[in-house]
C-alpha positions as a Markdown table, in Angstrom:
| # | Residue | x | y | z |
|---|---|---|---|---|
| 1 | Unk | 146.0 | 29.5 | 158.8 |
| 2 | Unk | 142.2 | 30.0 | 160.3 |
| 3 | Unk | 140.0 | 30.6 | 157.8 |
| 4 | Unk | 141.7 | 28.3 | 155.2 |
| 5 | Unk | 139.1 | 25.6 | 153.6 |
| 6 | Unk | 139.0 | 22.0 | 155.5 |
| 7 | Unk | 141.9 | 20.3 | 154.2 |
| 8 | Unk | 142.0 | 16.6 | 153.0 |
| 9 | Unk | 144.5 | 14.2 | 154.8 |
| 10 | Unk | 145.7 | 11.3 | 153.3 |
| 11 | Unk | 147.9 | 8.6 | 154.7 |
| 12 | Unk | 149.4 | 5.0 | 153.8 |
| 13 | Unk | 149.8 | 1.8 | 155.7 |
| 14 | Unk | 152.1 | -0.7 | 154.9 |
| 15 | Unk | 149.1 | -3.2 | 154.5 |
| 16 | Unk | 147.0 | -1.2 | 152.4 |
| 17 | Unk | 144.4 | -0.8 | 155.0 |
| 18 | Unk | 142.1 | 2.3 | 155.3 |
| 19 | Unk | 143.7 | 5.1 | 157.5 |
| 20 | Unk | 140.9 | 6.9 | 160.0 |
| 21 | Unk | 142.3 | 10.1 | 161.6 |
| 22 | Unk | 141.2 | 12.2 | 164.7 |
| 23 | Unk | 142.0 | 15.6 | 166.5 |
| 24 | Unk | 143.5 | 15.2 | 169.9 |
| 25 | Unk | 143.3 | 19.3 | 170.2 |
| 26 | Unk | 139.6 | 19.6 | 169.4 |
| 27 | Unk | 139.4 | 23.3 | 171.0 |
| 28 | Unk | 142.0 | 23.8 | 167.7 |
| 29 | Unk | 141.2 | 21.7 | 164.7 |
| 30 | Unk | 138.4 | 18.9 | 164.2 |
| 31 | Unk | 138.4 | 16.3 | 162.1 |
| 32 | Unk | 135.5 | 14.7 | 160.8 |
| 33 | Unk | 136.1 | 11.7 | 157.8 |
| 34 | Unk | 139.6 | 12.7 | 156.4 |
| 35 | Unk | 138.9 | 16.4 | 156.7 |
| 36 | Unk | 140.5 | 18.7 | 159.2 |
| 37 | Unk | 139.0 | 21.9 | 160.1 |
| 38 | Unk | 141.1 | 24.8 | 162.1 |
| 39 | Unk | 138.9 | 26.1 | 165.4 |
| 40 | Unk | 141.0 | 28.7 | 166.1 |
| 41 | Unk | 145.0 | 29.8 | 166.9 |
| 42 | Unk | 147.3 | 27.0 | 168.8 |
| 43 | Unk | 148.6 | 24.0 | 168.3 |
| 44 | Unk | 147.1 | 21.5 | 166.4 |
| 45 | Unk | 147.7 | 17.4 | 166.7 |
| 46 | Unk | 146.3 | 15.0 | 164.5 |
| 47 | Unk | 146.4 | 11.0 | 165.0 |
| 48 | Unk | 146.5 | 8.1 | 162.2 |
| 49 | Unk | 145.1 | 5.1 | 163.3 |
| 50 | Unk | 144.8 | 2.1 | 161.6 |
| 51 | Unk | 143.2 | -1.3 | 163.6 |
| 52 | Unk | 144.4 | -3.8 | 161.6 |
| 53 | Unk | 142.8 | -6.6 | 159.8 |
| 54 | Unk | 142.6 | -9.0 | 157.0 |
| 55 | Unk | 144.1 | -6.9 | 153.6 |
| 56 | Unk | 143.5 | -7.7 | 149.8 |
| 57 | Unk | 145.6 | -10.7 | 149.7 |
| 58 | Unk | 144.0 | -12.5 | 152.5 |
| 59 | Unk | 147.4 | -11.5 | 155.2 |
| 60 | Unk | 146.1 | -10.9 | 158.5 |
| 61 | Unk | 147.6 | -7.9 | 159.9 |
| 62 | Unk | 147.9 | -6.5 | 163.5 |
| 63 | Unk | 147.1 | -3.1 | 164.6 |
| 64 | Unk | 149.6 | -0.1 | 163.6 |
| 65 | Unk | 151.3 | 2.0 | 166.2 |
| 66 | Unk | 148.8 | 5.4 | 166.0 |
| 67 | Unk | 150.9 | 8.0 | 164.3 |
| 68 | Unk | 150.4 | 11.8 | 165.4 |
| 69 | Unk | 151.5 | 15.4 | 163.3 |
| 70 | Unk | 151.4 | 18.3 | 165.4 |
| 71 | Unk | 151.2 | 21.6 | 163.7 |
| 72 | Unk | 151.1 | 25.3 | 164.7 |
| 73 | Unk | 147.4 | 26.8 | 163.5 |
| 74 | Unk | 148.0 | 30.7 | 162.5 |
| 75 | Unk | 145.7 | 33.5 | 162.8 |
| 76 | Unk | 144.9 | 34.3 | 159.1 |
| 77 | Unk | 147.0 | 37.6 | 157.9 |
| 78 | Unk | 145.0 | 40.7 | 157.1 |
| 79 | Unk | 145.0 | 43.7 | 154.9 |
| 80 | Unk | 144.6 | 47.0 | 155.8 |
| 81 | Unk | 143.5 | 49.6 | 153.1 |
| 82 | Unk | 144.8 | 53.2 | 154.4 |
| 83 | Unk | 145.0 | 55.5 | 151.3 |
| 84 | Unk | 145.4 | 59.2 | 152.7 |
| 85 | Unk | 146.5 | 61.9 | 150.5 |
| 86 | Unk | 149.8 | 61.7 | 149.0 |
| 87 | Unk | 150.5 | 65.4 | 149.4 |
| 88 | Unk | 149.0 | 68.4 | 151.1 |
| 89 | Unk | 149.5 | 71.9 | 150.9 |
| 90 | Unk | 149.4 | 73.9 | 154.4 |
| 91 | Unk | 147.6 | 77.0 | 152.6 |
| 92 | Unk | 144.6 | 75.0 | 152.0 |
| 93 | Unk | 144.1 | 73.1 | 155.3 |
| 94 | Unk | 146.2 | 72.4 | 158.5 |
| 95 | Unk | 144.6 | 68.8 | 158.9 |
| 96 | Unk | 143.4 | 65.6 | 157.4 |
| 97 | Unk | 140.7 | 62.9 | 158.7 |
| 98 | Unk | 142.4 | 60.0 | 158.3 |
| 99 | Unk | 140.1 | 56.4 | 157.4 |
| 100 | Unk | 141.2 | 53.0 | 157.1 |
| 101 | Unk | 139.7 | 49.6 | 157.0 |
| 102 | Unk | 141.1 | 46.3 | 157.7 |
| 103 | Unk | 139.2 | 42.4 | 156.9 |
| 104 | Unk | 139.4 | 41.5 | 160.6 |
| 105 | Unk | 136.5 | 44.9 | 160.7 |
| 106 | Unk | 138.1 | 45.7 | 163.9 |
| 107 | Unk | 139.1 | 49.2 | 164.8 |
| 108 | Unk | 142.4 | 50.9 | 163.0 |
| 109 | Unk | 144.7 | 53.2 | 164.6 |
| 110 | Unk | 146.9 | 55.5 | 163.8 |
| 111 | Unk | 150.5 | 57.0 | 164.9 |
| 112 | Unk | 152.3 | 60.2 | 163.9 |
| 113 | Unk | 156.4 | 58.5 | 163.2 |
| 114 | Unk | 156.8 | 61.8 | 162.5 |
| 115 | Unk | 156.1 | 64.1 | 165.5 |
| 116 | Unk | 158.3 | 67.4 | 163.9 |
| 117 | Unk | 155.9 | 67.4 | 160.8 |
| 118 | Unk | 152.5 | 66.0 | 162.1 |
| 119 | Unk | 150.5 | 65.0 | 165.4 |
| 120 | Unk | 147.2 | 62.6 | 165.6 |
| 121 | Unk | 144.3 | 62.6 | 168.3 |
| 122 | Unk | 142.1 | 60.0 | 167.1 |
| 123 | Unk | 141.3 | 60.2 | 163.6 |
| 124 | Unk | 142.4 | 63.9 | 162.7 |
| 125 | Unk | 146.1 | 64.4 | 161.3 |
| 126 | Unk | 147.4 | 67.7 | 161.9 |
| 127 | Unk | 150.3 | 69.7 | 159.6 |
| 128 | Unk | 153.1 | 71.1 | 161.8 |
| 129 | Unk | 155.1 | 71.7 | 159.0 |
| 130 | Unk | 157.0 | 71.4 | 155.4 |
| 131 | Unk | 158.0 | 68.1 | 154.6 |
| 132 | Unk | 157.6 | 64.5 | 155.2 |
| 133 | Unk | 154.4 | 63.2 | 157.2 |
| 134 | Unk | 154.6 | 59.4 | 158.2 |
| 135 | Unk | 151.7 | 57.4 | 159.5 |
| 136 | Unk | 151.1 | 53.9 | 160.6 |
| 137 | Unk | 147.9 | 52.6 | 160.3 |
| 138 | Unk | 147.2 | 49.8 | 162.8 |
| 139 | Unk | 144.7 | 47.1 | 163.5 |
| 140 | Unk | 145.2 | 44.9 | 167.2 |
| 141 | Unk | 144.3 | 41.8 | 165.7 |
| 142 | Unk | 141.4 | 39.0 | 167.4 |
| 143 | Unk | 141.2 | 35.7 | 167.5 |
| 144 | Unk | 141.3 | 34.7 | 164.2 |
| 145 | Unk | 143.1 | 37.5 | 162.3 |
| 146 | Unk | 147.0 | 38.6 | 163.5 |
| 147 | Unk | 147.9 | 42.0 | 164.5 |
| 148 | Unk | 148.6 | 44.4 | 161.0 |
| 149 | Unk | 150.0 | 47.8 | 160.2 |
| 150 | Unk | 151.0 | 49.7 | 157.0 |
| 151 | Unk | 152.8 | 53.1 | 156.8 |
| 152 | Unk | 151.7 | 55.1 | 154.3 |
| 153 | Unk | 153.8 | 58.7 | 153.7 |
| 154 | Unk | 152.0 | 62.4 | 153.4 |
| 155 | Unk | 154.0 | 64.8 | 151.5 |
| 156 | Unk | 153.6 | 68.7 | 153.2 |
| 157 | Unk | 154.0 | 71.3 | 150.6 |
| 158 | Unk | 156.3 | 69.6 | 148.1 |
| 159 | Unk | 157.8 | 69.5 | 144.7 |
| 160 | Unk | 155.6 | 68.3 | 143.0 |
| 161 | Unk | 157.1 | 66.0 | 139.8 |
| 162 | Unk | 153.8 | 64.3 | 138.9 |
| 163 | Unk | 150.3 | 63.4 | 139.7 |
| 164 | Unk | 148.7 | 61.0 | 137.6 |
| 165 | Unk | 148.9 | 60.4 | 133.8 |
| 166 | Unk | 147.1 | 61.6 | 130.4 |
| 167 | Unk | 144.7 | 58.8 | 129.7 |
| 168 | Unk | 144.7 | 59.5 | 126.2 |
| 169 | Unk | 148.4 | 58.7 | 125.7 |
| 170 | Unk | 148.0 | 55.9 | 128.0 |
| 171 | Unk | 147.4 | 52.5 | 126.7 |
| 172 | Unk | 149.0 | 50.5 | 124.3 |
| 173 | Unk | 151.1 | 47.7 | 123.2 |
| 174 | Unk | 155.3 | 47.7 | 123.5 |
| 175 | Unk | 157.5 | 50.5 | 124.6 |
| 176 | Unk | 156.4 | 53.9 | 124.0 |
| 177 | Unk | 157.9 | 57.4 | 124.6 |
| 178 | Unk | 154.8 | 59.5 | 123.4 |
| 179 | Unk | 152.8 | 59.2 | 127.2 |
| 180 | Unk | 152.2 | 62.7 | 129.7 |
| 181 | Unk | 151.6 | 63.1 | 133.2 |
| 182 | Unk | 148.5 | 65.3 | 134.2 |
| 183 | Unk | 151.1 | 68.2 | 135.0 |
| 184 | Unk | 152.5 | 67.8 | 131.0 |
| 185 | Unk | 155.8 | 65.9 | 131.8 |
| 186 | Unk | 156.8 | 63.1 | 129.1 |
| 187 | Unk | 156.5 | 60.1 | 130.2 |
| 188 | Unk | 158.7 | 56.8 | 128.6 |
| 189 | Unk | 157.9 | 53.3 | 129.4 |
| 190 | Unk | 160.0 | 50.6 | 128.1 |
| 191 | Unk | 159.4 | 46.7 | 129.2 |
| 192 | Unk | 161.7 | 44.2 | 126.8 |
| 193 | Unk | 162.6 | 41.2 | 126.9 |
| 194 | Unk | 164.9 | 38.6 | 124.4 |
| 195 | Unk | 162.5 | 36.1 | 123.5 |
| 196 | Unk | 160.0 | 38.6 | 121.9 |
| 197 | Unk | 162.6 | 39.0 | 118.7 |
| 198 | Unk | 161.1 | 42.7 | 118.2 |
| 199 | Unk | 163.9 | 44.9 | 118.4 |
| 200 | Unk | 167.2 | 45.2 | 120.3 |
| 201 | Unk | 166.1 | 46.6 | 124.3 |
| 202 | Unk | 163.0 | 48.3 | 122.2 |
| 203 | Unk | 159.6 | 46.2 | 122.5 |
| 204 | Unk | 157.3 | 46.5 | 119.7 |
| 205 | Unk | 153.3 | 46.2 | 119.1 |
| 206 | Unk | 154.0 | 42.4 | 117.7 |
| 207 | Unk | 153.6 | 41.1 | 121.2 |
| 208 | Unk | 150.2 | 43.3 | 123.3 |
| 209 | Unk | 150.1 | 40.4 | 125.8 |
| 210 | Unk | 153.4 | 40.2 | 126.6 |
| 211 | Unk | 154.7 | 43.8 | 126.7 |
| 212 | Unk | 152.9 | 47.0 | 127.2 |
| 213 | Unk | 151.2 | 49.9 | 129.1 |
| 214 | Unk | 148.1 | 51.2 | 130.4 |
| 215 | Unk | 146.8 | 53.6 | 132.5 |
| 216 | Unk | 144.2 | 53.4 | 134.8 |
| 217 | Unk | 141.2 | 55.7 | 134.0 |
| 218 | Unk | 140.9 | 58.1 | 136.2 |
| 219 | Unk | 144.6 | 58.6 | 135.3 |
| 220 | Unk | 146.5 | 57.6 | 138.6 |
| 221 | Unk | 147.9 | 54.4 | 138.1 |
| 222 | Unk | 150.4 | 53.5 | 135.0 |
| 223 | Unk | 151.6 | 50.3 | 134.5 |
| 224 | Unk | 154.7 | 49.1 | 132.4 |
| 225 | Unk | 153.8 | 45.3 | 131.9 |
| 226 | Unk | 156.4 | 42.6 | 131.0 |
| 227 | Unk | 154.8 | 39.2 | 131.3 |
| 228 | Unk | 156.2 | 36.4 | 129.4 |
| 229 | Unk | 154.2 | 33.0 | 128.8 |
| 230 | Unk | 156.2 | 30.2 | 131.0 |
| 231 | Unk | 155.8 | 28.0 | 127.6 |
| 232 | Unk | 157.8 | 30.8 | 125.6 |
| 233 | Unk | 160.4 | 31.2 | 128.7 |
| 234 | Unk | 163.7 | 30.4 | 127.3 |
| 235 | Unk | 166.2 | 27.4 | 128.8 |
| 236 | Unk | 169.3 | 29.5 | 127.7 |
| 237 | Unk | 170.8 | 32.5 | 127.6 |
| 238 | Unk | 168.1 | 35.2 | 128.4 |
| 239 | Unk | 167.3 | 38.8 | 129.4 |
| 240 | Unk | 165.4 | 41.5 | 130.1 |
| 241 | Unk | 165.0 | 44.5 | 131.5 |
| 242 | Unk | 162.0 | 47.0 | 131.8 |
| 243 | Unk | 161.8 | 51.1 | 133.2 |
| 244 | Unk | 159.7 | 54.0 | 133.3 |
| 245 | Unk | 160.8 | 57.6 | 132.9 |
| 246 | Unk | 159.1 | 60.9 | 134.1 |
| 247 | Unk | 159.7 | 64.3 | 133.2 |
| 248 | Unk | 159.3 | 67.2 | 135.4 |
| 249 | Unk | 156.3 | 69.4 | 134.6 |
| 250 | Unk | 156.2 | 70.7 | 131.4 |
| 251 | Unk | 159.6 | 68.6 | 130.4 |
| 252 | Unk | 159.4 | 66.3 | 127.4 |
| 253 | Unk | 163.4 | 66.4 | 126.8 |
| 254 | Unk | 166.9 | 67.9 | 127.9 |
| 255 | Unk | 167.9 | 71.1 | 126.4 |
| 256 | Unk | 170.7 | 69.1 | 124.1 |
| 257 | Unk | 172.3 | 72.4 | 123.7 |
| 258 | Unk | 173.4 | 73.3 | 127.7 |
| 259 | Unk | 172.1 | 73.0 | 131.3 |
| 260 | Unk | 168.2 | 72.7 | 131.3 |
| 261 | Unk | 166.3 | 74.8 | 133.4 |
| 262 | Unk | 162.6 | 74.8 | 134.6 |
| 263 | Unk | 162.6 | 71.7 | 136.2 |
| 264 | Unk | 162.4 | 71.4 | 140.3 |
| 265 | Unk | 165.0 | 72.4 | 142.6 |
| 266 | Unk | 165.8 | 71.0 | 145.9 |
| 267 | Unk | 166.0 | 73.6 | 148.3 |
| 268 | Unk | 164.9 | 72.3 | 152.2 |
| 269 | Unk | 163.5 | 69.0 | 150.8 |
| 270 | Unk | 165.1 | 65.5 | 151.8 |
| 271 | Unk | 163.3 | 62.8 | 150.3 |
| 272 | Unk | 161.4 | 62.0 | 146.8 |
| 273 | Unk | 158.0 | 59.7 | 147.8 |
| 274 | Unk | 156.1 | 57.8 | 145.2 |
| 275 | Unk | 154.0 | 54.5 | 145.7 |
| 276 | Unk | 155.5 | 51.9 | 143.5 |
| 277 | Unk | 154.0 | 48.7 | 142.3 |
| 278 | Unk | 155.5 | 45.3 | 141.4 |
| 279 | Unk | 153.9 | 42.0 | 141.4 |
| 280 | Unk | 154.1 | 38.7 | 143.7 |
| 281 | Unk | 156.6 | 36.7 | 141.0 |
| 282 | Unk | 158.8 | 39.9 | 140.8 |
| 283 | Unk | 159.0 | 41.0 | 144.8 |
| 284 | Unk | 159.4 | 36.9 | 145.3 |
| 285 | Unk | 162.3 | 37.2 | 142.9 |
| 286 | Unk | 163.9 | 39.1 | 145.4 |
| 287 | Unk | 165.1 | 42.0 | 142.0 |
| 288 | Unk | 165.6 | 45.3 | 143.2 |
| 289 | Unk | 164.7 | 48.8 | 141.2 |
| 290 | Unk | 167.4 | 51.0 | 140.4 |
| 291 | Unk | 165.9 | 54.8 | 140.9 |
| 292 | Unk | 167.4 | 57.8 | 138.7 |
| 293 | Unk | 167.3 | 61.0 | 139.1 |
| 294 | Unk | 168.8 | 62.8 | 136.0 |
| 295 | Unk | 169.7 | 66.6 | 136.4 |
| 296 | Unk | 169.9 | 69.6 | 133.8 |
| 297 | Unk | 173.7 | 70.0 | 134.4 |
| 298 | Unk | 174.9 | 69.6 | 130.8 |
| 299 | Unk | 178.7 | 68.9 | 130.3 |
| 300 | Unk | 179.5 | 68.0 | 126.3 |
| 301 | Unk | 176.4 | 67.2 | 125.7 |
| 302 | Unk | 176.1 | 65.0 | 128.7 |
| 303 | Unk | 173.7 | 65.2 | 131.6 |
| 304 | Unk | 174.8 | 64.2 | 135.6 |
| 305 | Unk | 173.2 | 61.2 | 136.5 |
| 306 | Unk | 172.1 | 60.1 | 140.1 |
| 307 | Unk | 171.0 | 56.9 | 141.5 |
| 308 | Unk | 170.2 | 54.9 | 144.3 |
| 309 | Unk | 168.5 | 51.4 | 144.8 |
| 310 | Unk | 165.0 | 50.6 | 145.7 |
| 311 | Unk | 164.3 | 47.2 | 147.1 |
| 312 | Unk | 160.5 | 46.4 | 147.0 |
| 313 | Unk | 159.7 | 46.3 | 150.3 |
| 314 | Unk | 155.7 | 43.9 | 149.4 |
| 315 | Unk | 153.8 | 42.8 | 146.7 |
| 316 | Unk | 151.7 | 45.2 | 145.0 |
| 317 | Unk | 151.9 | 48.9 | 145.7 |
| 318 | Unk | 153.7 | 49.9 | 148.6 |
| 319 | Unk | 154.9 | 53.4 | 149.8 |
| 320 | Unk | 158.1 | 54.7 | 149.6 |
| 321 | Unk | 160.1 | 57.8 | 150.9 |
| 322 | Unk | 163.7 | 58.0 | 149.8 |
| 323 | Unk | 166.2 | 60.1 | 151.6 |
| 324 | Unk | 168.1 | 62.3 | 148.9 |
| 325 | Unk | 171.0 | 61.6 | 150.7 |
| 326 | Unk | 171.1 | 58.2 | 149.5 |
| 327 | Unk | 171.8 | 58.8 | 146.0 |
| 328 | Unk | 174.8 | 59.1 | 144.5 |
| 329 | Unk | 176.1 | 60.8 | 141.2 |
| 330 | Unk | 176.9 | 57.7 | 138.8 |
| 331 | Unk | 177.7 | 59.8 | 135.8 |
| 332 | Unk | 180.0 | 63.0 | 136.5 |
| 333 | Unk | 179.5 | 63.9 | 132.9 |
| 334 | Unk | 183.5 | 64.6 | 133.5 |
| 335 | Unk | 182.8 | 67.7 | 135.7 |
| 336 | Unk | 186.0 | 68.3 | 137.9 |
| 337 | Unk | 185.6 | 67.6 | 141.4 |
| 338 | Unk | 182.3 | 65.6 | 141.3 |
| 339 | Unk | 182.7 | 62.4 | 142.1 |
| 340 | Unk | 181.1 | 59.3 | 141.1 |
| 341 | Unk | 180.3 | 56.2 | 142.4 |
| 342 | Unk | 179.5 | 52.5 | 140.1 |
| 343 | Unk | 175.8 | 51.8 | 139.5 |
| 344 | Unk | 177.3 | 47.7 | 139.1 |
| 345 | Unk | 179.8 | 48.0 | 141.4 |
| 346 | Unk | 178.6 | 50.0 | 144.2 |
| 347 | Unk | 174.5 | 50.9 | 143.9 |
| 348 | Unk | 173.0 | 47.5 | 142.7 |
| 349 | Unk | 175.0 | 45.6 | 145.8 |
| 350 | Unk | 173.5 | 47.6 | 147.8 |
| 351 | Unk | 171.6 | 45.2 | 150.6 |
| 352 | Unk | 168.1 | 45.1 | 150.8 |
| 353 | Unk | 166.9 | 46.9 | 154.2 |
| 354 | Unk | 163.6 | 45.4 | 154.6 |
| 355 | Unk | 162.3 | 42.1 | 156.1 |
| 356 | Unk | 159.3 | 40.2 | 155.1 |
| 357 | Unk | 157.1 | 42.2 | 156.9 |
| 358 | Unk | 158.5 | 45.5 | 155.2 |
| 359 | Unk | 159.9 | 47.0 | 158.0 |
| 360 | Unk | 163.3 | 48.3 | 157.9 |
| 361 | Unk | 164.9 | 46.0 | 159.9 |
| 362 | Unk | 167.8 | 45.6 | 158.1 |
| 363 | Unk | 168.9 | 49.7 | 157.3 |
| 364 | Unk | 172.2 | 49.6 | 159.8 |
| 365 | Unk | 173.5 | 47.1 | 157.0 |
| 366 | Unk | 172.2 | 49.4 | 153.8 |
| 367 | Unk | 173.3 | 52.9 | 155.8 |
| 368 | Unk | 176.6 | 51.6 | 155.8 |
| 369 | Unk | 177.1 | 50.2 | 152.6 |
| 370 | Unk | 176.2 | 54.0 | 151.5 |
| 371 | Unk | 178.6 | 55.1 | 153.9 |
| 372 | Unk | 180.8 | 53.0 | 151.1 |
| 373 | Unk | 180.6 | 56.1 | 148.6 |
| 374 | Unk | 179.9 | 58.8 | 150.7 |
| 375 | Unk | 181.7 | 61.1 | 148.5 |
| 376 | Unk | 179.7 | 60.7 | 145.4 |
| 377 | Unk | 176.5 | 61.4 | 147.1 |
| 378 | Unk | 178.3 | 64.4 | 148.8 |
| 379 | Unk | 178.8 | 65.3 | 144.8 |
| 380 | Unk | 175.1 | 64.4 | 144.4 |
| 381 | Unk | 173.3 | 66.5 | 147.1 |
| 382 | Unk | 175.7 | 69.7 | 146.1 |
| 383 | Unk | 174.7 | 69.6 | 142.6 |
| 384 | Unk | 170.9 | 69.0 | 143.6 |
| 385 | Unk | 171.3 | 72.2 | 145.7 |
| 386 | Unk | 172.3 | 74.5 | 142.2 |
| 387 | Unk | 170.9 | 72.7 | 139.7 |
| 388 | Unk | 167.5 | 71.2 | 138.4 |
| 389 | Unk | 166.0 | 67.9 | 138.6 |
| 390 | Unk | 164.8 | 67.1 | 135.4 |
| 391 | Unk | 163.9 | 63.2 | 135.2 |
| 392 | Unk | 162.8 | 60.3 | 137.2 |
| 393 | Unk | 163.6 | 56.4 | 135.9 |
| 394 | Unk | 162.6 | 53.2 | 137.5 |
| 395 | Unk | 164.6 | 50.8 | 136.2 |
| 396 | Unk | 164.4 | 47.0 | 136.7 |
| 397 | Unk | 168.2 | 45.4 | 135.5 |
| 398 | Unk | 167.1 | 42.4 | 136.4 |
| 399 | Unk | 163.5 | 40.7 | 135.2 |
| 400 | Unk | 161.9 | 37.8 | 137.0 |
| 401 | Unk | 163.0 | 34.6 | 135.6 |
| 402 | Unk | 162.4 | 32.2 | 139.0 |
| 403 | Unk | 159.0 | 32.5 | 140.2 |
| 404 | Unk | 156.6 | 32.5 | 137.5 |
| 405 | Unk | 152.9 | 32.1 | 138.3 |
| 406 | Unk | 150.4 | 29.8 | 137.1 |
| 407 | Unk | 151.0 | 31.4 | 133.4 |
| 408 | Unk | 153.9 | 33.6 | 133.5 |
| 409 | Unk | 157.3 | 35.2 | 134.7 |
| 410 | Unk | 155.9 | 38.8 | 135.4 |
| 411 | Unk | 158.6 | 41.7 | 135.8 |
| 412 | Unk | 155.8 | 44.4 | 135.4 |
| 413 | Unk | 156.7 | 47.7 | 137.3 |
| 414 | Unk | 154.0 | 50.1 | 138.0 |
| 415 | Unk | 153.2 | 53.9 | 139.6 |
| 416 | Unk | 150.4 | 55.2 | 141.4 |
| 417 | Unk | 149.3 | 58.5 | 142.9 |
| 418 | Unk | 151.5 | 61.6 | 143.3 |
| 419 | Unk | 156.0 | 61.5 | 143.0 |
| 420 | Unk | 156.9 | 64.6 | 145.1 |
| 421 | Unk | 160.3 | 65.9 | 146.6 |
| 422 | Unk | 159.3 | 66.8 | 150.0 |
């Protein structure tokens, strides 16, 4: 890829003899000694030679058919950073400047994938009305770095279920349930795993550098960090498992007594959007995140459960906007004629529905597995319609335990900026 460092070749000859190499595609690599530097995007073709000659042992040897490696040079990948506003609401302004950067320093554009809620000319992002705004973010690319883009979503006078988190109750070693959002919610995070031998799915304060949680200070980010030491990871039987769970504003618990009320309820809105975080090792992992929604509807004591699947679409934090339609109720709470559908059985096996790039390439394929329980989330959107949500979870089943990094197998989860219903 251009802008790599030179890279060293090496090569070996039956006789022992020194190995000299040089670029038949100068206009795409050079090589000067046994170091090959990219020029710019093509192929690349690389020759061994060795003349022959009189080795160690005193053999004579004749010269070696040249040998040639041709290789594709790439243009480097680059990042773009595009962080509008997560929300905005109409009766303060009707339109947003919109700035974004990318490493190539070449222009960014910008598209409106949303042309019922919001237009663009130029820079400037205008609100046409209630609900989800989508825009890409673009760079064209040069000759040394490839073509980018990023979507990032804009939530237009949403529910809002949180933005940011109470430094104060922020940081800290193990599980803890005592954390707020800025808006007063309670906030639970809860990273465990079996070779810390502090508790049963309940990680303690024995281990700070392998499970715990902090938040960022100026209070948008929180992380719920799992990392475990690739000396400690265990050759056995092994697991894990690691969540976080908001409240609605002003919502520390469920009313254990009947339906609880005060929470948000979905009237017009159609999707929940958050920016979730997970880290190379996990997103490699290929582990998905199963996303809760828990409502007030009390039956016996028992609260209706909804969920759906999340599969990380990149490393680090990426957008996401989540049709309510695609959750399901996965614990009827034995309420007659609600119908649920398997979190094993039906939501984890749902496929994942983006490619490498994070574009939904693959959502014909996860659209119709949903299609496999359409009833339950039938049950799901009716009950979102007369009762409250109360409670968000992320919850990782399934921890890394294939890629680990230079130190560790990280399963870390992590939240940033504003979770509205939009």
């Amino acid at each position: 890829m251009l802008l790599d460092p030179p890279t060293t070749l090496s090569a070996t000859t039956s006789s022992g003899l020194e190995v000299t190499f040089k670029s038949s595609t100068p206009d795409y690599c050079t090589v000067a000694g046994n170091k090959l530097t990219l020029v710019k995007a093509g192929e690349c073709r690389v020759v061994a030679t060795q003349q022959g000659g009189k080795s160690a042992d005193g053999v004579q040897w004749a010269p070696a058919d040249d040998v040639s490696q041709l290789f594709n040079v790439l243009k480097h990948t680059q990042q773009i950073a595009f962080a509008p506003p997560d929300y905005v609401l109409s009766k303060a302004t009707t339109s947003v400047t919109l700035t974004a950067t990318a490493e190539s320093k070449g222009p960014v554009t910008f598209t409106a994938d949303t042309p019922a809620n919001c237009s663009i000319t130029g820079d400037q992002l205008k609100l046409l009305g209630k609900g989800t705004c989508a825009v890409t973010a673009t760079q064209a690319g040069n000759d040394t770095y490839a073509a980018q883009s990023t979507q990032r979503f804009i939530a237009v006078d949403p529910l809002l279920l949180a933005d940011g988190f109470d430094v104060a109750t922020g940081n800290g070693a193990g599980s803890s349930s005592d954390l707020r959002t800025a808006q007063g919610g309670g906030v639970a995070v809860n990273p465990w795993d079996s070779t810390l031998n502090s508790g049963w799915q309940w990680c303690g304060s024995d281990r700070p550098d392998w499970c715990y949680h902090t938040v960022s200070s100026d209070g948008k980010t929180l992380v719920s960090a799992l990392e475990v030491p690739k000396a400690n990871f265990p050759t056995g039987w092994h697991t894990g498992l690691n969540q976080i769970d908001i409240f609605a504003p002003g919502k520390t618990a469920f009313n254990g007594g009947g339906d609880t009320t005060g929470g948000l309820r979905v009237t017009t809105e159609t999707s929940l959007g958050f920016t979730m975080g997970v880290p190379q090792g996990l997103y490699a992992a290929g582990k998905p995140v199963v996303l809760y929604l828990d409502l007030g509807k009390n039956n016996g004591g028992c609260n209706v459960e909804l969920a759906t699947l999340v599969w990380p679409r990149a490393p680090g934090f990426a957008a996401y906007n989540i049709p309510l339609s695609n959750f399901a109720v996965t614990n009827n709470c034995g309420i007659a004629g609600v119908t649920a559908a398997s979190v094993d059985d039906n939501i984890r096996k749902l496929p994942n529905p983006w490619d490498a790039t994070g574009m939904p390439t693959n959502i014909g394929a996860f659209n119709t597995a949903l299609d496999g329980f359409k009833d339950a989330r039938t049950s799901a959107m009716t009950l979102m319609g007369s009762s409250d949500i109360v409670r968000m979870r992320l919850k990782l089943f399934d921890i890394n335990d294939t890629n680990p990094g230079t130190a560790f197998y990280s399963s870390s989860i992590g939240l940033t900026g504003a979770i509205t219903i939009q």
